[in-house]
Phi, psi and omega in degrees: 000332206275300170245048161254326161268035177261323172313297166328304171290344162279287176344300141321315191294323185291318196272315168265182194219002169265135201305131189224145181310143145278147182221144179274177200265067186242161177323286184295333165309325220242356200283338178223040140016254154320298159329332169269349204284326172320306223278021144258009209264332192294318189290316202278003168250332174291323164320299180337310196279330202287296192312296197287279159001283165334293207315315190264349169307291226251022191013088194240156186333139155288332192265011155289315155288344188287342189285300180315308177324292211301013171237357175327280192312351184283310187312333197266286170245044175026060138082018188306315202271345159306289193297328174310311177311330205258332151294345187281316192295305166329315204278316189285327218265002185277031176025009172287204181267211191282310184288327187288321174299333192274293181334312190277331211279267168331324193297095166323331180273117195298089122012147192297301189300339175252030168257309201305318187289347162277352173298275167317310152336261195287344148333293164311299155342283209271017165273298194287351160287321166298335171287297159341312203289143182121136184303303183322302178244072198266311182318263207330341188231342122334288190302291205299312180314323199294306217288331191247047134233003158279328177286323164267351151301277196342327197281300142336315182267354152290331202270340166286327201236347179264151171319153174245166201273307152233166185299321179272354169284185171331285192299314174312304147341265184293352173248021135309301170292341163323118161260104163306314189248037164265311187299325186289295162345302178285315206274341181277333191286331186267321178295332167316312201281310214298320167305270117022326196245310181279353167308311186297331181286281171251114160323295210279298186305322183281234274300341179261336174290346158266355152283324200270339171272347175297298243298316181316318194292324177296306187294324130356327190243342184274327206281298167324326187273325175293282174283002188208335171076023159171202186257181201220180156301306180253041127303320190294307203291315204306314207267321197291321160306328147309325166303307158296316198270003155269308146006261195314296175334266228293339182284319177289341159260321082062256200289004150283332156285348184199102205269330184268000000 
């Protein structure tokens, strides 16, 4: 028990920004890892849900809760994954070859292409919340609080099992110290229930917002192998941001299209 909740607590410590007990970085802290990694995804849809609940208790501006949504998750894992997103957008928009994008990857300096994609980021966020937000489509942001533990299965279960881009990284790293395929297992298992838990809230919204996150995972996995010649840590950040906020798009025409 001792070192699973030490595993717990690297996950946090690694993923998040919420305050954690210290645990050292050892083989055995990290082998189950990954397994831990959804449940901040757990905390960051109960804020969610929490938010919006509050919002409509207590009638405050939509475009104020709609602003909170879109900054949760930053509020939650002080943007790690924001940063993946926005060197991958560098990397891919520099047309170079491959060793120069792993470069570009590594690179600290924020780029013409990763400013406008952080841009557009949130912009969408706060389109699909606005639409989302409202007692009518509370089911809908139900399903999504679900979807960003869907998104770190998903992610976690790219860092265990696709090749990686380089030998020496993060990502390289951490599934060394990892028991892949217990960690791999445990994480299709939780997508089973998750799948399973938002279907039940509104069939035709789970189903497409979870069709619509393999489909991010197909592309995610064609877009790494193609252009990086595996995944990298911020391929990881890349893909987990893309994911949600696709989500939340296809739930924001979805369910405009289907109010019941």
């Amino acid at each position: 028990m001792k070192s699973l909740w030490n595993n717990f607590k690297v996950a946090f410590a690694m993923f998040s920004k919420i305050p954690m007990p210290r645990a050292d970085w050892t083989k055995e802290n990290m082998k189950y890892m990954f397994c831990f990694f959804p449940f901040i995804g757990t905390v960051i849809g109960a804020l969610t849900m929490a938010v919006a609940y509050v919002g409509l208790r207590f009638g405050y501006q939509p475009g104020f809760v709609t602003a909170v949504l879109v900054l949760m998750p930053v509020f939650v894992t002080g943007g790690i994954h924001v940063d993946g997103l926005l060197d991958t957008s560098d990397a891919l928009s520099s047309w170079q070859e491959r060793e120069r994008r792993l470069e570009i990857l590594k690179d600290s300096h924020a780029g013409a292409f990763a400013v406008i994609t952080a841009a557009v980021y949130f912009v969408t966020w706060y389109g699909a919340y606005s639409q989302l937000y409202g007692s009518e489509n509370m089911k809908a942001i139900e399903i999504l609080s679900l979807g960003f533990m869907v998104s770190r299965c998903l992610s976690g279960i790219g860092v265990l099992t696709f090749p990686k881009a380089k030998s020496d990284g993060t990502v390289a790293e951490f599934s060394r110290n990892s028991s892949d395929m217990t960690s791999r297992n445990i994480l299709v298992v939780y997508l089973i229930l998750l799948a399973a838990a938002m279907i039940r809230i509104q069939p035709v919204w789970g189903i497409a917002a979870f069709a619509g996150s393999l489909l991010i995972f197909a592309y995610y996995h064609h877009m790494a192998m193609k252009y990086f010649g595996g995944t990298t840590g911020d391929l990881s950040g890349f893909f987990l941001c893309i994911c949600e906020v696709g989500m939340a798009v296809l739930l924001a025409v979805v369910s405009n299209l289907i109010v019941r």
